[in-house]
C-alpha positions as CSV (number, residue, x, y, z in Angstrom):
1,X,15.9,-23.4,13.9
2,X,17.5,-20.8,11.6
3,X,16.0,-17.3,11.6
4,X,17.4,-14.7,8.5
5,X,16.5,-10.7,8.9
6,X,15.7,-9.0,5.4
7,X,14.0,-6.1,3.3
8,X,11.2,-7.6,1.2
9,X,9.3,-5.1,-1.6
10,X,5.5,-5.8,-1.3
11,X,4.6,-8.9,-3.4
12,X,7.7,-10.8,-2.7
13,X,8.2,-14.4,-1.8
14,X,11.2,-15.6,-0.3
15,X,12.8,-19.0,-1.8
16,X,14.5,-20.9,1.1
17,X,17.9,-20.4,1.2
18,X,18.7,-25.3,1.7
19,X,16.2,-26.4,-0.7
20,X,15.2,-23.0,-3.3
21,X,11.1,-23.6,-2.6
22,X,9.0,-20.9,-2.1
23,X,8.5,-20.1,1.9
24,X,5.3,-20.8,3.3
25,X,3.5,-17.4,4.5
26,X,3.2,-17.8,8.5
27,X,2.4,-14.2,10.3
28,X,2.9,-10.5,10.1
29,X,3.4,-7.5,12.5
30,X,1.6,-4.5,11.3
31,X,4.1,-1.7,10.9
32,X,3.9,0.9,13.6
33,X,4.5,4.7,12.8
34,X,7.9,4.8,10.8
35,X,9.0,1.0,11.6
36,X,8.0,-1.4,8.4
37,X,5.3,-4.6,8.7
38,X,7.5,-7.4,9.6
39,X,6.4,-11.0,7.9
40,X,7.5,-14.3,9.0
41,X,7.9,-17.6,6.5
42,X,9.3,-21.0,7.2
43,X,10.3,-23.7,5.3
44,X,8.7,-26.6,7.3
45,X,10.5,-29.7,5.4
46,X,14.2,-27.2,5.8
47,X,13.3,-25.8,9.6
48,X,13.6,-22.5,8.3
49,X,12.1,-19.3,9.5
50,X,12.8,-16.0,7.5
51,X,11.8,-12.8,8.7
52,X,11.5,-10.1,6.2
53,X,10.8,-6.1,7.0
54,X,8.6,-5.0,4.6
55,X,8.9,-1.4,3.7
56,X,5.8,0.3,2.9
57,X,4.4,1.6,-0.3
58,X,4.7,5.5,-0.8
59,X,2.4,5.7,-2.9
60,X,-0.2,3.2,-0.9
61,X,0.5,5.7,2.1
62,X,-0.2,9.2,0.1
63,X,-3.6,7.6,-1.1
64,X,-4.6,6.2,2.5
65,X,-3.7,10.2,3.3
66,X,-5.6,12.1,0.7
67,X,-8.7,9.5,1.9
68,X,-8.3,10.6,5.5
69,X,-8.0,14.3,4.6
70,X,-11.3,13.9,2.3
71,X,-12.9,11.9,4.6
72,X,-16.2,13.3,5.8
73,X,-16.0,16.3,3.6
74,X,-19.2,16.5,0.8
């Protein structure tokens, strides 16, 4: 089985790389601290598995801040 490393934006799909088919979703590692949310797809019909690093959304993570920082206060 064929595994490929790569940097995803949020939203993306990967197309396998033997027939051009969108990847099936399988699992995801949560990021931790400053390493990105890895997410795992395979092509079942190809035996590909595709790993992609997802880095995270700067925007998503000043939000998730502010909301922590607020959180509690009236």
């Amino acid at each position: 089985m064929e595994t490929e490393f790569a940097i995803l934006d949020d939203g993306d799909t990967p197309l396998c790389a033997s027939c051009g088919k969108p990847m099936q979703f399988v699992r995801s590692i949560p990021r931790l601290a400053a390493l990105p949310e890895l997410r795992t797809y395979e092509c079942k019909p190809c035996g590909i598995t595709y790993t992609a690093a997802v880095e995270p959304d700067v925007a998503a993570d000043l939000a998730w801040i502010e909301r922590s920082r607020n959180c509690g206060t009236a």
